[in-house]
TORZALUM-81072 format. One record per residue: x negated, y, z negated of N, C-alpha, C, O, CB in turn; residue in three letters. Coordinates in steps of 0.001 Angstrom, whole numbers, plus 500000, padded with zeros to 6 digits. Each point is the difference from the previous one (the first is absolute). Glycine has a CB too. Example, Ala and Ser with C-alpha at 12.3 -4.5 7.8 and 13.67 -1.06 7.14 Angstrom:
<rs>
486810494310492200500890501190500000499100501200500000498964499981499335502928498846499419ala;498458502223501966499180501190499940500770501090499270499491501108499831499325498264502314ser;
</rs>
This chain:
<rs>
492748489129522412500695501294500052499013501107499643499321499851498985502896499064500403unk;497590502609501647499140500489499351501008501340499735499416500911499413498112497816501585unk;503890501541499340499982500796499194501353499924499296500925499374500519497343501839500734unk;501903499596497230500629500254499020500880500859499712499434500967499490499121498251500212unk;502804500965500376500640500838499818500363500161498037500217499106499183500530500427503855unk;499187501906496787499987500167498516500932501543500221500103500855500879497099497667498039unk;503502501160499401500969501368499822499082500558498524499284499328499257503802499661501869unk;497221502324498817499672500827499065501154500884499172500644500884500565497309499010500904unk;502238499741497048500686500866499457499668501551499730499088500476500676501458497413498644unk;499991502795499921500025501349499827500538500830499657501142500148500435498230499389500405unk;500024501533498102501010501230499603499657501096501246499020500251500701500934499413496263unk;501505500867502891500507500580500818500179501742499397500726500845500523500321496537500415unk;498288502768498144499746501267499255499099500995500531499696501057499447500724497661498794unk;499043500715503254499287500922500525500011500147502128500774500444500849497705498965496238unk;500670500163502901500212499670501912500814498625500232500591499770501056496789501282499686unk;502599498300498461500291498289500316501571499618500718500910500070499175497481499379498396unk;501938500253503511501061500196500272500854498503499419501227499987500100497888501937501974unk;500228496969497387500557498671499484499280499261500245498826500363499918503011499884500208unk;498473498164500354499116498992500310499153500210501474500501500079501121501205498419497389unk;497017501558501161499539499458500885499042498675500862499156499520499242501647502476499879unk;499202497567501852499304498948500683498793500262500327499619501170500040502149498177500691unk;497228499389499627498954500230500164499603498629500696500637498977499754499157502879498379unk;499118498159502752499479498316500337498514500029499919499450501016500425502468498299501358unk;497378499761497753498539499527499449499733498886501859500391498950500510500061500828495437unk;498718501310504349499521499256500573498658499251499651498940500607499844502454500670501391unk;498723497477498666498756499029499340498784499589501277499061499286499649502987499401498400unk;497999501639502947499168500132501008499372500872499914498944499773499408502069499369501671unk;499210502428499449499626501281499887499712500363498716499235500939499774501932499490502004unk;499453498819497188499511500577498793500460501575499462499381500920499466498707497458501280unk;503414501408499714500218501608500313501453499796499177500539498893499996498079501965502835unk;501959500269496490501804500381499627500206500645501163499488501070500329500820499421497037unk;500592498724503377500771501039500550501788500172500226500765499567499138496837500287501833unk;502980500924500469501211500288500068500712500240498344500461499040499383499419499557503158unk;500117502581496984500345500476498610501658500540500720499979500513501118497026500413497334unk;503936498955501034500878500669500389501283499953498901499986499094499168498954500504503270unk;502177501384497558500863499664498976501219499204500824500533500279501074498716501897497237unk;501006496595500648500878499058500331501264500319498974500962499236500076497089498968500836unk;501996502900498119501449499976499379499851501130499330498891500221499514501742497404500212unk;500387503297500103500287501191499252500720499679499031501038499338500029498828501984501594unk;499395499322497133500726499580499323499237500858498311498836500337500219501999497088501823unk;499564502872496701499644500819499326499003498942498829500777499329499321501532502617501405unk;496534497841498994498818499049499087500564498762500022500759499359499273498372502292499010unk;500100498130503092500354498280499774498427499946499605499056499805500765503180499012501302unk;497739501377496722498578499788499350499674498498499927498846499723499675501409502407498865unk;500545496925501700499551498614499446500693499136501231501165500338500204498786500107496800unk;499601498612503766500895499099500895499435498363500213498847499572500043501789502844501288unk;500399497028498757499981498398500037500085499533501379500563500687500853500573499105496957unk;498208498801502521500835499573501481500337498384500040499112499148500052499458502828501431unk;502477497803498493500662498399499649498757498873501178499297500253500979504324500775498603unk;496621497959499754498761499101499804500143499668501968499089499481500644501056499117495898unk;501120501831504027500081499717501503499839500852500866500180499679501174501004499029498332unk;498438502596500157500156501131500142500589500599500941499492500457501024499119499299497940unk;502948500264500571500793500269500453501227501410499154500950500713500322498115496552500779unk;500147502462497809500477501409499424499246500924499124499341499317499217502500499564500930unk;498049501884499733499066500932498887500849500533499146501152500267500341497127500457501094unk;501252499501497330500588500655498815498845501037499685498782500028500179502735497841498837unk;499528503054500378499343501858499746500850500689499015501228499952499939498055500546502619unk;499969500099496737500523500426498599500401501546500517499190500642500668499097497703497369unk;503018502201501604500674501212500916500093500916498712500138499617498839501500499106503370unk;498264502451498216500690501393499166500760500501501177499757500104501203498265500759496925unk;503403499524500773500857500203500917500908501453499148501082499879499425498885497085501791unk;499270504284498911500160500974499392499746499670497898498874499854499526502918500922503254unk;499360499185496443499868499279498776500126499430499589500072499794498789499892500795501051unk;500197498439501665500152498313499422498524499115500592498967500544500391504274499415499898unk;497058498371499627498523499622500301500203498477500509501183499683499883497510501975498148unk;500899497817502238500308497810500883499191500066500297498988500672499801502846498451501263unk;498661499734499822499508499143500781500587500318501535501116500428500294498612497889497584unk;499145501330503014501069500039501222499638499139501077498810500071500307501717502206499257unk;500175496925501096499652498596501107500067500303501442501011500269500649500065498131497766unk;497625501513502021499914500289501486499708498832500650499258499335499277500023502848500457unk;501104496925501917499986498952500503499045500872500895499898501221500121502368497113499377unk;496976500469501169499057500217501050500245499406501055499823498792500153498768501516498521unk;501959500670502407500800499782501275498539499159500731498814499811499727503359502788500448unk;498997497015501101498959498834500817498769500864500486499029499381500435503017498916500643unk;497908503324498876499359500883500387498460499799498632498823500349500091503845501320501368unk;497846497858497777499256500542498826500172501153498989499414500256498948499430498831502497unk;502608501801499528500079501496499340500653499960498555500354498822499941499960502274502482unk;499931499292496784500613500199498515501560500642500317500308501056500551497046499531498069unk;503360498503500891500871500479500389500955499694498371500013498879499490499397500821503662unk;501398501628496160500633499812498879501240499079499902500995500128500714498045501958499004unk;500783496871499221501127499318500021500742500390499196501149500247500365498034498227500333unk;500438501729497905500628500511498968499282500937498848498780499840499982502462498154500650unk;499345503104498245499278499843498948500751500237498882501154500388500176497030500088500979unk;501373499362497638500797499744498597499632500747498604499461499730498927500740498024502135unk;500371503273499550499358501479498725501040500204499000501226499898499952497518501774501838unk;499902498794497098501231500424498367499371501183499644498818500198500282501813497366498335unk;500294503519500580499608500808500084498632499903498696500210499232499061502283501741502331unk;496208499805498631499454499616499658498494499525500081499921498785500183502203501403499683unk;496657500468500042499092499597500618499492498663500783500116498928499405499853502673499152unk;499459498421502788499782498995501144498909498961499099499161500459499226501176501412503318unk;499822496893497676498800499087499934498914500257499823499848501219500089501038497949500903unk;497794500074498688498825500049500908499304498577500029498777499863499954500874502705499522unk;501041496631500587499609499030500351501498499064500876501126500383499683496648500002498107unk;502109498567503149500620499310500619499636498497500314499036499932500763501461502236499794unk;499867496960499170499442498527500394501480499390500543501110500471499751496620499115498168unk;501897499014503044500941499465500125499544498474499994498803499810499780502321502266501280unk;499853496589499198500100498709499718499789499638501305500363500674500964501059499192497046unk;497807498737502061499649499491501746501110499441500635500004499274500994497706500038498576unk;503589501245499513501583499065500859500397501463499887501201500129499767499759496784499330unk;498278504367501017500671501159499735501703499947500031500858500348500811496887500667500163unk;502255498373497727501271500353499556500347501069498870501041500585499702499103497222501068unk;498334502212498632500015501139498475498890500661500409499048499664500706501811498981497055unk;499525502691501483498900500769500044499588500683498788501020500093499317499551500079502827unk;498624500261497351499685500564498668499135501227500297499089500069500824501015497636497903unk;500404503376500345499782501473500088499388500218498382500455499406499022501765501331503023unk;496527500356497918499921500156498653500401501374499809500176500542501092498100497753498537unk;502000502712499077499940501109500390499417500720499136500662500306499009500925499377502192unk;496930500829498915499003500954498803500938500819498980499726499902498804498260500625503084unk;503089500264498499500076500990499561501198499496498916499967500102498774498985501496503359unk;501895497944498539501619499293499050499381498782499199500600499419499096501617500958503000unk;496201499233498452499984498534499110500861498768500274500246499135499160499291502373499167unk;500875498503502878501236499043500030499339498970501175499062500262500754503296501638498564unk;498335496994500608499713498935501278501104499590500729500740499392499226497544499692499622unk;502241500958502400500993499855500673499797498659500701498953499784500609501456502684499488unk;500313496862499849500792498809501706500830500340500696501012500633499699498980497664499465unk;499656501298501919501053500351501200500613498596500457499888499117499150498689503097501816unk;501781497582499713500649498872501150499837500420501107500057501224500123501571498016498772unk;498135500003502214499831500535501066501060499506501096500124498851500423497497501447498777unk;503168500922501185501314499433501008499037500152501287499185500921499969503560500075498823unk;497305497971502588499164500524501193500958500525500698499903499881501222498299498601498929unk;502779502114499385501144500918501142499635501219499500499864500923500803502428497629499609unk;497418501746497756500332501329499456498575500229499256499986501023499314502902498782500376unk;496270499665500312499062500212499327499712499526498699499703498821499811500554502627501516unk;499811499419497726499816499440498427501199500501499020500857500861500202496412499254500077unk;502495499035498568501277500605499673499840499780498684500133498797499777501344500875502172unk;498165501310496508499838499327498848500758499444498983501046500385499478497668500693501085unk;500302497562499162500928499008499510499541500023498538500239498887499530500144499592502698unk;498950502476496682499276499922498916499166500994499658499418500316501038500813497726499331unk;499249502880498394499169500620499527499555499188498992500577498930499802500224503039500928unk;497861498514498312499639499706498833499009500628499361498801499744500112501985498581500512unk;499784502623498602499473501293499615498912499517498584500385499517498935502167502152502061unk;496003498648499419499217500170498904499989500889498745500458501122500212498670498170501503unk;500510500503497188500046501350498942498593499975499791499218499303500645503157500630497971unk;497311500887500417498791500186498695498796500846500894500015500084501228500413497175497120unk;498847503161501030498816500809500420498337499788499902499728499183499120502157502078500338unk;497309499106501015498797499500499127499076501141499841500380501159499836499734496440500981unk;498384501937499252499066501154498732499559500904500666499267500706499308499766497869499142unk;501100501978503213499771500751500744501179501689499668500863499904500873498069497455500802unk;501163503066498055501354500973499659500320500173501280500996499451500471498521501908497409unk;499769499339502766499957500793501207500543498917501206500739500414500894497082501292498157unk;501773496966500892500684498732501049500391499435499672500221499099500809498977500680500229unk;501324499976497657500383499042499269501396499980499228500519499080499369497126500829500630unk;502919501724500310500982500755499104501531498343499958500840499887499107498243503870502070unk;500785495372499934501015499251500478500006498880500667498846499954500427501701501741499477unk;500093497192500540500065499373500897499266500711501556500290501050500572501818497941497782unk;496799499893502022499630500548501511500028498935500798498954499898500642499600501858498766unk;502404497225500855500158499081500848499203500342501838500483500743500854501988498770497192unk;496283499687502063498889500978500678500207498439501129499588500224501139498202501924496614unk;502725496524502054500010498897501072501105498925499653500105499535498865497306500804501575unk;503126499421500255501039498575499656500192499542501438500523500550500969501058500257496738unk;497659497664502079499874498901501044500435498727499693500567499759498934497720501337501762unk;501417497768500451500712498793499765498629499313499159499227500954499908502793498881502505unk;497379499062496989499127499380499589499893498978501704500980499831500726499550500500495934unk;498372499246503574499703498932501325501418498845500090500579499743501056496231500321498475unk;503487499455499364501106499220500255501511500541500138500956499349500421497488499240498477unk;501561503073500544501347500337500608500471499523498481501147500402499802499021499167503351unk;499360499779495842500783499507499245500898500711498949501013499691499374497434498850501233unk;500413502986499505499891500403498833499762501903500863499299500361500945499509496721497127unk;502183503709500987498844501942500431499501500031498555500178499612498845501576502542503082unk;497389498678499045498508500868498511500470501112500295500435500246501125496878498685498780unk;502666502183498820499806501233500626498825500280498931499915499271499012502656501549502178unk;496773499950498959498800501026499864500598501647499536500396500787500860498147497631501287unk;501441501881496543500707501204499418498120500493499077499278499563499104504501499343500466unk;496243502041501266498792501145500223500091500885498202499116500346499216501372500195504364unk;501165499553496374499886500915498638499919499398498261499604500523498959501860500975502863unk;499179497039498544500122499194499198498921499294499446499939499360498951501861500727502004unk;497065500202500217498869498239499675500781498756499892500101499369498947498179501766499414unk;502317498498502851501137498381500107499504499739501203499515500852500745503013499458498103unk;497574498486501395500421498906501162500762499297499084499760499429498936498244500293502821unk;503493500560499284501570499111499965499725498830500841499378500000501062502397502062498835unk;498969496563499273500221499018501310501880500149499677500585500255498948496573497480501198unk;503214502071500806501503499766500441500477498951501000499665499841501174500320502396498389unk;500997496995499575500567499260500897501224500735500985500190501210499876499055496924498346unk;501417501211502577500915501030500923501230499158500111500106498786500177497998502494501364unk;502962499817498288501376499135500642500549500731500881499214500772500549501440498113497595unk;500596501169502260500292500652500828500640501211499738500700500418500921499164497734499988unk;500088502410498242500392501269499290499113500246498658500292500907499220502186498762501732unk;496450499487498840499849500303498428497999500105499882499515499359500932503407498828498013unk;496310502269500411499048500372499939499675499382498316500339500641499005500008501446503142unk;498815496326497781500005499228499034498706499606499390499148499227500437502797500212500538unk;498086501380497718498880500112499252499233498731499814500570499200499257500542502606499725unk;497507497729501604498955498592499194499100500386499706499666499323499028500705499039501941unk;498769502489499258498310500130498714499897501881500326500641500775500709497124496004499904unk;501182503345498528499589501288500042498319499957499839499592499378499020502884501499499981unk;496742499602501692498885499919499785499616501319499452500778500798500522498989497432501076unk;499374502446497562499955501664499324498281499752499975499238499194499466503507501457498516unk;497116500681503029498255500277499816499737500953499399501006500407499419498403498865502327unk;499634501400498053499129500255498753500821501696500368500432500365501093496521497577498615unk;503051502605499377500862501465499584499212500796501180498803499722500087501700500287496785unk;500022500959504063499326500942500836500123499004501313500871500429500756497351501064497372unk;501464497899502117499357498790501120500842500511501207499398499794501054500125497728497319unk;501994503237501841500542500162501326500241498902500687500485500395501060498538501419499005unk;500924497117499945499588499078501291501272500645501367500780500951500046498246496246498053unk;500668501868502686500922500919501556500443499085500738501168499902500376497447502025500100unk;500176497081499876500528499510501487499455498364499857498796499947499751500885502724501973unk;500839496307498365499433498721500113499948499063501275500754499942500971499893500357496858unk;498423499119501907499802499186501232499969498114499940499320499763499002499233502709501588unk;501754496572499853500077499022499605498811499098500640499847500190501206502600500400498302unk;496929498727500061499211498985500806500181499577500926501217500157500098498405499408498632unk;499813499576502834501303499458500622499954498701500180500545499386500918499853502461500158unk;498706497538497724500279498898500043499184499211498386499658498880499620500701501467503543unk;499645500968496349499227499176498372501403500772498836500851500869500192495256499330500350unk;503596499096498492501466500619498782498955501590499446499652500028498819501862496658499605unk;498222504092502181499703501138499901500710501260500419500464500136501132497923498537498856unk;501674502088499231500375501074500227499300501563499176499816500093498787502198498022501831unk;497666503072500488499382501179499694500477500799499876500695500314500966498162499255499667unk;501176501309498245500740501755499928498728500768500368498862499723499622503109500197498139unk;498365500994502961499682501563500054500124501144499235500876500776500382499485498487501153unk;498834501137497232501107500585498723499098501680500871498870500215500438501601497420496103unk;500925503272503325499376501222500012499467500991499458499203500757500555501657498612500268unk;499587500722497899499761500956498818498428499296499572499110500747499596503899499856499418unk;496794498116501101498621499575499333498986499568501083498849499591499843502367499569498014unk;499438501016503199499455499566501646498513498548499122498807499933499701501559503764502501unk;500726495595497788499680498469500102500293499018500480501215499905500173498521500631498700unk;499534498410501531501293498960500504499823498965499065499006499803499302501130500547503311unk;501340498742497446500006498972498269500388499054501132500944500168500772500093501101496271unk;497810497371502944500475498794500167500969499038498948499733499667498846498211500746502453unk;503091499311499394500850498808499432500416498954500454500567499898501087499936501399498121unk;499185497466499737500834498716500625501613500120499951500572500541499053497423497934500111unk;502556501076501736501277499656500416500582498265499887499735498996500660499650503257500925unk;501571498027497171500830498641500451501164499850500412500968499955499241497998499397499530unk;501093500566502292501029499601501190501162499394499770500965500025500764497356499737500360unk;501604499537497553501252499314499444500487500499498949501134499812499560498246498420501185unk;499720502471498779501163500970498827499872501696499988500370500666499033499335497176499096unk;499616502844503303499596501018500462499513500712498796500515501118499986500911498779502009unk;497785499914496978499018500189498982499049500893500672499996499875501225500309497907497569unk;498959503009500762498514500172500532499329500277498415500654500345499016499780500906503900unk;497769498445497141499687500136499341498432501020500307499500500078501122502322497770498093unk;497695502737499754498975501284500519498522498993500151499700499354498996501578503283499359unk;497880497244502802498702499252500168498913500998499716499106499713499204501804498645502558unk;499135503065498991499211500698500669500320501368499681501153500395500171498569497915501459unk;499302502524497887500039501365500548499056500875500125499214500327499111502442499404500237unk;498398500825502133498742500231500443499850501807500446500829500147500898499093496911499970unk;499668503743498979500037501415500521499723499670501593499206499262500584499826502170497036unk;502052499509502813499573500072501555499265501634500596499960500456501142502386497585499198unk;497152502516498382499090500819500261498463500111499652499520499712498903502515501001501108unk;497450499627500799498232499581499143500155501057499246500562501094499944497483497893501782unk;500629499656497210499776500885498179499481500948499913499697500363498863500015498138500093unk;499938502348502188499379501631499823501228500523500474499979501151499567497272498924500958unk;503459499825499897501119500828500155501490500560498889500910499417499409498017499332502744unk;500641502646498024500798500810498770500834500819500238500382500766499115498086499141499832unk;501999500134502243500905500935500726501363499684499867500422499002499415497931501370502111unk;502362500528499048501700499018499844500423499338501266499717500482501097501382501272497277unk;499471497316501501500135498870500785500903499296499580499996499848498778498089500148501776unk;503255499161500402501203499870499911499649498440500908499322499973501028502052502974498642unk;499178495980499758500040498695500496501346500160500981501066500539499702497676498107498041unk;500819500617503724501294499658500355499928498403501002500167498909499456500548504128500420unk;499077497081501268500850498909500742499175498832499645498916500381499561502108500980502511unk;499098497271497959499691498936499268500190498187502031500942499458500577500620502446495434unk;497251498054504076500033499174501299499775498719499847499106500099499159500216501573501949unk;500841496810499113499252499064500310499729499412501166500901499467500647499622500449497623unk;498114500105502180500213499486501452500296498889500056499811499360498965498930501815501822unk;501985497916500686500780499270500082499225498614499550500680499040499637500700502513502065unk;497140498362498331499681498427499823499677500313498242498876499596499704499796499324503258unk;502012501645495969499943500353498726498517500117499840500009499888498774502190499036500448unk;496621501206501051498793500354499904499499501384499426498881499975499488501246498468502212unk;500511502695498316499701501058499999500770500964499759500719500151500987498074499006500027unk;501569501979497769500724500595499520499884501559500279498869500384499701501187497638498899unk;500730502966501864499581501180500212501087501048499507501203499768500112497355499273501771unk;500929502151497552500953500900499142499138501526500424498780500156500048502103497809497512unk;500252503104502731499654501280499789499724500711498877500530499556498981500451500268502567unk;498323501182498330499468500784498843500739501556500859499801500111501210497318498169497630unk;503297502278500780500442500956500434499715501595498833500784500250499085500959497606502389unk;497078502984498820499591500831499152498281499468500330499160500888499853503359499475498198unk;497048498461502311498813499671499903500018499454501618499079499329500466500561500206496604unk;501599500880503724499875499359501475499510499229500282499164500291500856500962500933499673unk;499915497196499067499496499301500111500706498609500246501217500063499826497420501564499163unk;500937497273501334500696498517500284498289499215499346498821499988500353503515500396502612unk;498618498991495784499373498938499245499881498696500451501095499523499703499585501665498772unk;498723498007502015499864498873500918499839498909498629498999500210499315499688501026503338unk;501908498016497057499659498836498873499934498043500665500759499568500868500884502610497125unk;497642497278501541499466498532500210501322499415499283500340500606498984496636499524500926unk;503774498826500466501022499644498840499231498037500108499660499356500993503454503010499509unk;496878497332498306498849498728499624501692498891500029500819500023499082496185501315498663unk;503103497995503249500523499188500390500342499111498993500962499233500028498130501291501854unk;500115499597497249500224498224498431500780501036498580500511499560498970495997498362501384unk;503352503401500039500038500462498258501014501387500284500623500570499104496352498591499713unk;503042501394503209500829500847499799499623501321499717500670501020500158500367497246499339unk;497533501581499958499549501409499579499509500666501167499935499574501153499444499773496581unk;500189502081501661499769500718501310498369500652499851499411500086498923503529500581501455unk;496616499671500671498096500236499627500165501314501548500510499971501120497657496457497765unk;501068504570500287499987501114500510499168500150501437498862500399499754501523500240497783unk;499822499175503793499125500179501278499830501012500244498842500270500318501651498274500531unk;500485502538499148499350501336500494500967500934500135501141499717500367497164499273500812unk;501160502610498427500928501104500751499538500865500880498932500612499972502120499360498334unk;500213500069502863499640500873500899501522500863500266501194499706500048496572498608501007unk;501264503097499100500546501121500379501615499790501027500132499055500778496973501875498978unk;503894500052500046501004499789500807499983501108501108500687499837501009500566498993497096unk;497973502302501733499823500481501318500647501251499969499833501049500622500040496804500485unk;500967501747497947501136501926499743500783499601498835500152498781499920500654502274502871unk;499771499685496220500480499854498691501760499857499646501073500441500413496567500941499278unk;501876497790499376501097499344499225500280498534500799501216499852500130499943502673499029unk;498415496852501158500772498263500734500686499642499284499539499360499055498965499589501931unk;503103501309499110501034499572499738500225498540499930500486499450499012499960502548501771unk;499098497247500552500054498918500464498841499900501021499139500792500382503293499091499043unk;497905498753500886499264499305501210500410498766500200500826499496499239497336501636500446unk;501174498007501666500891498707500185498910499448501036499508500696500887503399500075498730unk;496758497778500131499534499259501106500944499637500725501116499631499635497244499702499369unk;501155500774502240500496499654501011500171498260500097499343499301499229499671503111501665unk;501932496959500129500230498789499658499210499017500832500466498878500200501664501902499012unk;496380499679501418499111499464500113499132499577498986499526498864500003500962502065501677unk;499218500079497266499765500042498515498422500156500641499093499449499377503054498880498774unk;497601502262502828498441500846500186500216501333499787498970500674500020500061497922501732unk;502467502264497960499568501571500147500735500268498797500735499205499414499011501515503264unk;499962500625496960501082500244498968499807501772500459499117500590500622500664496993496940unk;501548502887501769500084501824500401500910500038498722500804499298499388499210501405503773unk;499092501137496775500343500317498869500685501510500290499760500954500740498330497409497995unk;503055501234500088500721501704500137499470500793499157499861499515498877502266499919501639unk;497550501545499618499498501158499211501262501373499911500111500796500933497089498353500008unk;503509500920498031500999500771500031499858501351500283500559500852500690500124497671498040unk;498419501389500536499641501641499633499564500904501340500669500863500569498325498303496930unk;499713500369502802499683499989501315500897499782500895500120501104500530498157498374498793unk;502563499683501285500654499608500667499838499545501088500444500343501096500249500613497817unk;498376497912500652499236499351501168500137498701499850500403499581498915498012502025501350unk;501296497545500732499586498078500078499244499899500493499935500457501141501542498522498967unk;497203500164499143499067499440500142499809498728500122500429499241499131499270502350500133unk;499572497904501917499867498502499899498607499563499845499048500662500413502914499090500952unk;497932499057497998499089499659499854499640497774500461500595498934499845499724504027498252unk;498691497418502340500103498498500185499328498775498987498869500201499557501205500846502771unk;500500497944497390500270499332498835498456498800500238500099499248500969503340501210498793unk;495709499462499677499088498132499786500658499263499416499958499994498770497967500472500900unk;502780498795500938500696498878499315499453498621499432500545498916499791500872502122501612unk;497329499419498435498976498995499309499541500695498731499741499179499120499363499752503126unk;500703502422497366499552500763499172500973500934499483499686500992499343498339498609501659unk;503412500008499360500455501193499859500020501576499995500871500682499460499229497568500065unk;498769502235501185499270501212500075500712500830501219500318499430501043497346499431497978unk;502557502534500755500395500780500718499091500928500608499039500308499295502698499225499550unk;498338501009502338499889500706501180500944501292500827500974499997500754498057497711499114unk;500244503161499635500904501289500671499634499606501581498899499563500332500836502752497547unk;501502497941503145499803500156501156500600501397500852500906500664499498498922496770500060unk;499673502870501546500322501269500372501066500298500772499985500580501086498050499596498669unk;503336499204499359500781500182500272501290501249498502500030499996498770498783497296503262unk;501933503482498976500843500759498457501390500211500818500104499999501226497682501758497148unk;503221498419500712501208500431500493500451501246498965499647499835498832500960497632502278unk;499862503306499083500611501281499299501134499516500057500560499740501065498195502218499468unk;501709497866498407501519499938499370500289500949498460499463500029498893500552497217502273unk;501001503380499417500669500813498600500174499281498457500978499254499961500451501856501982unk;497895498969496937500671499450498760500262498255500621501176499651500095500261503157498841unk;497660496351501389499846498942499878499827499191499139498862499945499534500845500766501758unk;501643498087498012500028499877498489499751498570500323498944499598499513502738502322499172unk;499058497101502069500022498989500458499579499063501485500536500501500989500750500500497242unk;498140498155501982499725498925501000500628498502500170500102499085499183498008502219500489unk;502162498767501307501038498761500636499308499025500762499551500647500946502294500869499332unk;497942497760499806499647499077501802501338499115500018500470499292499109496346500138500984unk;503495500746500773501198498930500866498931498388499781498782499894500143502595502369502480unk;499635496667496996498958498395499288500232499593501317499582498910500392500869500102496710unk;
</rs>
């Protein structure tokens, strides 16, 4: 297959008219056909079920905020099935289950973590909250609960969420209405963490912390969804004194190679991950091309990766050594408005 169809989230606080599409061509080496596939007000964050047959997108809907479920007609087009708003600030994060039957929403601002159910006539429908408390040593980011990710763990067995204001990683078990407390992991006072990523095939797991723009390796046990702290490594080089904000957190698909944005230092941190111990060893940074990278995403060849640059409001691709993990700007760009998020259809 050489080419890739991918969606892009987005605030809508400026030109951005909602989601838009995009296709990687892996021949030409080119992004192209950019177009908007859904209107709609910051679908800053979006999911796409493991068949891809539906996408999930985090909605503002005047002063309220959800989730909202779009099916992908035989056309490919986006078409709305449902969505499930409270009044109340929108999400910014969205995940779903490979029997997309649940979905999990985090939300920065309320601190809270939502489940849905997923009806395929009506969309979603919530079946649960579970509201974080306490604060940590940042004043200014820290005043509260910042529930910044809540996902499934690889076995589905278990959600994590990732609370930015607290210094926590939650594990939770799930019922069908209830949101059920098992460990708490607490990192070091200030730390932010944001966004995690799981191994995809070792008991590892990586945060992205933003306030300390680090990343913390951890082992994962799978049977009592525990994690414990291995690693922590700056994902900015040691001459650098500027301000700079950690965000999106990658593993490429053969677990070899770890990659995270620096956003303030525009940059993508490329890391070695040592196969026996889990740890991570610093390969290289390179430039994102225009400022702030919100995100980015390899493609599911796992030779390219593109990066959103919010600020700018651009996508950059770059092509991936999948022997060295080493990146490559190529002369390819797309202009997109307030680009927060990246999709590829699996």
């Amino acid at each position: 297959m050489s080419n890739y169809k991918g969606y892009i989230g987005t605030y809508t606080k400026g030109k951005s008219e909602g989601i838009y599409s995009f296709v990687l061509d892996t021949e030409h080496k080119k992004l192209t056909a950019l177009k908007v596939e859904a209107q709609l007000d910051n679908p800053t964050y979006l999911t796409i079920s493991e068949d891809n047959r539906y996408l999930y997108s985090v909605i503002k809907k005047g002063m309220s905020g959800g989730v909202a479920c779009y099916t992908r007609g035989k056309s490919g087009e986006l078409e709305l099935l449902g969505a499930q708003v409270e009044e109340g600030p929108s999400p910014c994060y969205v995940g779903v289950n490979r029997l997309n039957s649940r979905v999990l929403a985090a939300n920065y601002h309320s601190g809270m973590a939502s489940m849905y159910s997923v009806d395929q006539e009506t969309g979603v429908n919530l079946a649960a909250h579970v509201q974080h408390s306490g604060s940590g040593a940042d004043s200014s980011r820290q005043d509260g609960p910042h529930v910044h990710f809540a996902d499934f763990t690889p076995d589905e067995h278990f959600a994590i969420t990732v609370d930015l204001g607290t210094d926590e990683l939650s594990t939770y078990k799930l019922s069908d209405d209830e949101w059920i407390a098992q460990s708490v992991l607490n990192f070091d006072p200030g730390t932010g963490p944001r966004h995690l990523a799981f191994h995809p095939d070792a008991p590892y797991a990586y945060v992205m912390t933003e306030l300390s723009s680090e990343v913390i390796a951890l082992q994962f046990d799978a049977g009592s969804g525990r994690f414990a702290v291995l690693q922590t490594v700056s994902a900015l080089p040691s001459d650098f004194a500027e301000h700079s904000q950690g965000a999106a957190i990658k593993i490429s698909a053969d677990g070899r190679f770890l990659y995270v944005s620096n956003r303030g230092h525009n940059s993508i941190a490329v890391f070695r991950i040592d196969p026996q111990s889990g740890k991570l060893a610093l390969v290289e940074h390179i430039e994102t091309m225009g400022d702030w990278p919100r995100d980015f995403e390899i493609d599911p060849s796992g030779r390219f990766l593109i990066v959103a640059n919010q600020n700018s409001g651009d996508l950059f691709l770059y092509e991936r050594d999948v022997e060295s993990g080493r990146l490559s700007v190529l002369d390819s760009k797309l202009e997109v408005p307030d680009p927060v998020c990246i999709k590829f259809l699996h």
